[in-house]
C-alpha positions in Angstrom: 19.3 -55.5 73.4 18.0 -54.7 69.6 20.6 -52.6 68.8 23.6 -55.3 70.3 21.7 -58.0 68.0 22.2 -55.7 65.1 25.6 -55.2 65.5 26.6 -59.0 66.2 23.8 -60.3 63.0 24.2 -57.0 60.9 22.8 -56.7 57.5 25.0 -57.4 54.3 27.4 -54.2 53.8 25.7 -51.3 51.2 29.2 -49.8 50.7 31.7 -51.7 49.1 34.6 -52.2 46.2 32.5 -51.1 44.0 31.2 -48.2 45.4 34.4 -46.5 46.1 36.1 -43.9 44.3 39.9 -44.0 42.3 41.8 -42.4 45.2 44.8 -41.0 43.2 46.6 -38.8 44.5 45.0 -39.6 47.8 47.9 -40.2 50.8 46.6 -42.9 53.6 48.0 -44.3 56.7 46.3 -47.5 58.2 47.8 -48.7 61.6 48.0 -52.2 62.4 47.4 -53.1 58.6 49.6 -56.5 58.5 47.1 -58.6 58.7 43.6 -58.8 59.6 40.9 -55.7 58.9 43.6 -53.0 58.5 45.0 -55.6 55.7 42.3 -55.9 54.2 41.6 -52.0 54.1 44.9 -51.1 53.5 44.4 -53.7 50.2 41.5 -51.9 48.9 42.0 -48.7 49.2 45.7 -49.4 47.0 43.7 -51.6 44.6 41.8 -47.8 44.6 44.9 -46.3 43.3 45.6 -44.6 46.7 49.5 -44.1 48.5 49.2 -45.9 51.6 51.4 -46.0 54.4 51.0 -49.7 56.3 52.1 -48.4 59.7 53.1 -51.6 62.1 55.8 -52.2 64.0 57.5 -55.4 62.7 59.2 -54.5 59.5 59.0 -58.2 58.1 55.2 -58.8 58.3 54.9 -55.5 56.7 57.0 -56.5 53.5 54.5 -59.4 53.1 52.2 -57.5 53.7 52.7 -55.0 51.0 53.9 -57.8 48.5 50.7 -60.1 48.9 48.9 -57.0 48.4 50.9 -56.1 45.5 50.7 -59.5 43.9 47.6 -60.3 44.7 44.5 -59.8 42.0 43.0 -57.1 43.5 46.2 -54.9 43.6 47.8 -56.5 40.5 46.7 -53.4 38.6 46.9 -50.6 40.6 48.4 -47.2 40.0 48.6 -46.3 43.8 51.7 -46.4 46.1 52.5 -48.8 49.0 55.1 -47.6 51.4 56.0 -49.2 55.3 56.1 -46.8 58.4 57.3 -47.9 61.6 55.5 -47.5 64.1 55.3 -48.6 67.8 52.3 -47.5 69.8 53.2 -48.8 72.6 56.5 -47.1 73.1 55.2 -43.1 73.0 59.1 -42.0 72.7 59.7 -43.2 69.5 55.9 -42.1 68.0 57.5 -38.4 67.1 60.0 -40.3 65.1 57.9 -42.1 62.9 55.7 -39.7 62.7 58.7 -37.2 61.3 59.7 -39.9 58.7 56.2 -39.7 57.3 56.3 -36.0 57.2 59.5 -36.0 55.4 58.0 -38.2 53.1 54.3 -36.6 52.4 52.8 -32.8 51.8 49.5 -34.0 52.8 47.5 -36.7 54.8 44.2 -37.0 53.5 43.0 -40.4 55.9 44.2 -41.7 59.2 42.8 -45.3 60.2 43.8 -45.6 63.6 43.2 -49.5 63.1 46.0 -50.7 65.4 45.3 -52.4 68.9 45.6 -54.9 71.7 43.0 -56.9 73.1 43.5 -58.7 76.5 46.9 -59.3 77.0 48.8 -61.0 79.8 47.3 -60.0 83.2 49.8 -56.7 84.4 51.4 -56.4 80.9 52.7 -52.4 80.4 53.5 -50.3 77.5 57.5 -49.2 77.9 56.4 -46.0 79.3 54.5 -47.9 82.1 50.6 -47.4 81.3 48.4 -50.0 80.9 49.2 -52.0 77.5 45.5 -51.9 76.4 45.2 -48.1 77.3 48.5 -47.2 76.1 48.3 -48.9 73.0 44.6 -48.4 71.7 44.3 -44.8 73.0 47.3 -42.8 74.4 49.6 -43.9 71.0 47.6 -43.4 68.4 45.9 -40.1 70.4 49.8 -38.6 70.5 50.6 -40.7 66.3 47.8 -38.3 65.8 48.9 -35.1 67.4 51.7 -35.1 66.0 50.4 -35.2 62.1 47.6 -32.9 63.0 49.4 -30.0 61.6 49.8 -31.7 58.4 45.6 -32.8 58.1 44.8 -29.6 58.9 46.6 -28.2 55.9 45.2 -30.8 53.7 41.6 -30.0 54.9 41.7 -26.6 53.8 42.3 -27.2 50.1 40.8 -30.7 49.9 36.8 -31.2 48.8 34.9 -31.0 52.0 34.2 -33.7 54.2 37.2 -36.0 52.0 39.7 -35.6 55.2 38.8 -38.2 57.5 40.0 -39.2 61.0 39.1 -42.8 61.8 39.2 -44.5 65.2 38.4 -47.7 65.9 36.1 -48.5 69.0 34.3 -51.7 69.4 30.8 -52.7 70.8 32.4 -53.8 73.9 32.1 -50.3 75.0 28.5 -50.8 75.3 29.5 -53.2 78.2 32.3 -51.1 79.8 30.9 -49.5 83.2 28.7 -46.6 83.3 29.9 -43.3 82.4 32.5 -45.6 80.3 35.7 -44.7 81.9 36.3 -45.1 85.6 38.6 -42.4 87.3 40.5 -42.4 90.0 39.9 -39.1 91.9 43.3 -38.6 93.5 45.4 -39.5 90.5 43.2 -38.1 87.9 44.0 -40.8 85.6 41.4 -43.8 83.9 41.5 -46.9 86.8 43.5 -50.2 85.7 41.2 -52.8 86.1 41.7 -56.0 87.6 39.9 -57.6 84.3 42.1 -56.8 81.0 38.7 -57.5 79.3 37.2 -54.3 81.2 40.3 -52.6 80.6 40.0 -53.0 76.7 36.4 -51.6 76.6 37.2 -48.6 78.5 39.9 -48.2 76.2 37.2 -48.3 73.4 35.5 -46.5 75.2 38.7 -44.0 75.2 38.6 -44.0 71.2 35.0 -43.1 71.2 35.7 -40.2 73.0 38.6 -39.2 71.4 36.7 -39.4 67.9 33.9 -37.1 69.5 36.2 -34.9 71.3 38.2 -34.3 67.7 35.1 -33.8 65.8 34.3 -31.0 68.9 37.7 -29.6 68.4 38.5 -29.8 64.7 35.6 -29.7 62.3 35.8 -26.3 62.2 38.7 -26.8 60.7 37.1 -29.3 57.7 38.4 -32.5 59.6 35.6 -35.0 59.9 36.5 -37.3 62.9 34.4 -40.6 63.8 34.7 -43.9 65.8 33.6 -47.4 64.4 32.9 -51.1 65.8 34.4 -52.6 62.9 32.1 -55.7 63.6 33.1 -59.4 65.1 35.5 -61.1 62.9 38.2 -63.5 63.5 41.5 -61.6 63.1 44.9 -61.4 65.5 43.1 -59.2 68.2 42.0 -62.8 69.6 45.7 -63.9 69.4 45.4 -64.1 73.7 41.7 -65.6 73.9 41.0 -69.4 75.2 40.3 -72.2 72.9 37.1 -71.9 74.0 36.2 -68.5 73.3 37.8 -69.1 69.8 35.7 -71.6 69.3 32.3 -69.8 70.3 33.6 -66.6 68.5 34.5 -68.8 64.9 31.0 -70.1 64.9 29.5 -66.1 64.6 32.9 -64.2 63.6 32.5 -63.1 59.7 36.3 -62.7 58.2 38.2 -59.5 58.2 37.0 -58.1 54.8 33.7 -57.4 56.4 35.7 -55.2 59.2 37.5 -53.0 56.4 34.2 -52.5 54.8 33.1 -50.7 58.3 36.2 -49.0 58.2 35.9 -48.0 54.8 32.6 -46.4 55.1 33.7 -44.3 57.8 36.7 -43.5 55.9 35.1 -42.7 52.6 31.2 -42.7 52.2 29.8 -40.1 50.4 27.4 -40.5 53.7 29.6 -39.1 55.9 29.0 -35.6 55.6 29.9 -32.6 58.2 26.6 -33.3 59.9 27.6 -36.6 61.0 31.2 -35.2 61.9 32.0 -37.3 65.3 29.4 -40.2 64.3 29.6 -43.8 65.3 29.8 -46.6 63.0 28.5 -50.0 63.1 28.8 -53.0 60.8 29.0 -53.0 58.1 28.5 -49.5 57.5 25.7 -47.8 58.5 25.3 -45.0 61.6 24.8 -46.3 65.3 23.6 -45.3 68.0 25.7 -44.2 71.0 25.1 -46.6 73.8 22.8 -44.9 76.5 25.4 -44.5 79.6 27.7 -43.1 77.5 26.1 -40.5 76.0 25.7 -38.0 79.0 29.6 -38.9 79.3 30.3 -37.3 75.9 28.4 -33.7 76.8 30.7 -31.1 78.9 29.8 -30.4 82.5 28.3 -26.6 81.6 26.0 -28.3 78.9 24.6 -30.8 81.1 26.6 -33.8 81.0 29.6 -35.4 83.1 32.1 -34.2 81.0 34.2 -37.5 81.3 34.8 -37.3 77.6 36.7 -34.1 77.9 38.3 -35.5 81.1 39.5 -38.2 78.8 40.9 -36.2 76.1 42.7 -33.9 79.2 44.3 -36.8 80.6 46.1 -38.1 76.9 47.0 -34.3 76.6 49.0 -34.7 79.9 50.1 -38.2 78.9 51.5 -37.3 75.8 52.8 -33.9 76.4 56.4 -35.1 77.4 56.6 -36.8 74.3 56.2 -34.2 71.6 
């Protein structure tokens, strides 16, 4: 219970505007960054002289968005680079053409915020491709966004200062709630069960990003790529767009705003802190290193070291679910 109560009342956030470094010449991609905590990041790291790519799928909001972030005071002055991708994570047959725009555009990708992501949609609702929306869009989109542009990080990692090319993928606390062993298979299909709750079915998705940042860090840190997973904290942003007036009620009375969330993000994304120790590390709020919750942690260790391997089982399973699609 401590360790929920210190992510729900965290202490105030160590790293922050002022801590951060001028990021010219640095090329970023935040998903979901319209409004809300990938806004917010997507705001500070420009006002940080960074080129960042506000990937979203609705070309409109992102022209705001890049304008109030242009025009606002904390980007008024800023020698960085603001540019819209589209992007649809819930459609994985048009992910390979966004993610070939941005390579057309860019020699190097030195941060991915895989920010974007549904919470608790309309009982049954589908990505086009016919997953679950919650899995599709948190996990199997940005796990094939990713793929794609890997070739790309991997090339940026091996002239870039170590530990400065960053993955980021955003889990939630939730997880710590999602059933033990974190993702529930079904043994005939080999695939994640849909849930009858879209509430359980969004923290085994974030569960699903927790893996996937652990898995990566397995994977690619040899390569110099430091991959990590972070509860960006409870804040009041679009992801409750589908909640009841009640539970927006409850949640206004302890939700701190978005800024908070990018700060989280932020750490992960650039803290000095972050070394290749802590490669595949968890973040909490509102940036500091968590714990990973108990029943999840045997989940995250391969069968021939011990564990359940469901982790890998995961990562197998986007593999296959993506594979069509590259």
């Amino acid at each position: 219970m401590a360790p929920a109560l210190g992510q729900i009342f965290p202490p105030n956030p160590t790293f922050v505007e002022k801590d951060m470094p001028d990021l010219t010449g640095k090329v970023i991609i935040v998903t979901g960054a319209t409004s809300g905590v990938g806004f917010n990041t997507a705001s500070i790291l420009y006002s940080k002289n960074a080129t960042v790519y506000i990937a979203a799928r609705s070309v409109d909001k992102a022209r705001t968005a890049i304008n109030e972030i242009q025009t606002s005071a904390e980007g008024a002055h800023s020698r960085g680079r603001l540019s819209f991708l589209q992007l649809d994570l819930s459609d994985l047959a048009s992910i390979k053409e966004s993610a070939n725009r941005f390579l057309e555009q860019e020699d190097r990708l030195d941060i991915l915020i895989h920010n974007a992501g549904v919470m608790t949609p309309p009982a049954g609702s589908k990505t086009i491709t016919g997953h679950d929306l919650e899995m599709g869009t948190n996990c199997l989109g940005p796990f094939l966004f990713n793929k794609l542009l890997l070739p790309l990080i991997q090339r940026t990692a091996a002239t870039a200062p170590a530990g400065s090319v960053r993955v980021v993928w955003l889990s939630s606390m939730l997880a710590s709630f999602a059933a033990t062993g974190g993702i529930i298979f079904d043994d005939e299909s080999d695939s994640p069960k849909v849930l009858s709750d879209a509430m359980q079915n969004y923290m085994e998705s974030k569960v699903g990003n927790m893996f996937i940042a652990k898995e990566m860090a397995k994977r690619y840190g040899g390569d110099g790529i430091l991959s990590l997973s972070v509860h960006p904290g409870l804040m009041r942003t679009e992801l409750q767009r589908h909640n009841s007036a009640i539970q927006s009620t409850v949640m206004g009375w302890i939700f701190k705003g978005p800024r908070y969330g990018a700060y989280s993000e932020l750490f992960a994304a650039l803290s000095p802190e972050v070394t290749e120790e802590k490669n595949g590390a968890y973040i909490i709020p509102w940036g500091r290193f968590g714990p990973i919750p108990c029943h999840l942690q045997k989940a995250l260790v391969s069968k021939r070291d011990g564990g359940t391997g469901t982790a890998e089982r995961f990562w197998a399973w986007c593999e296959k679910e993506t594979a069509p699609y590259l």
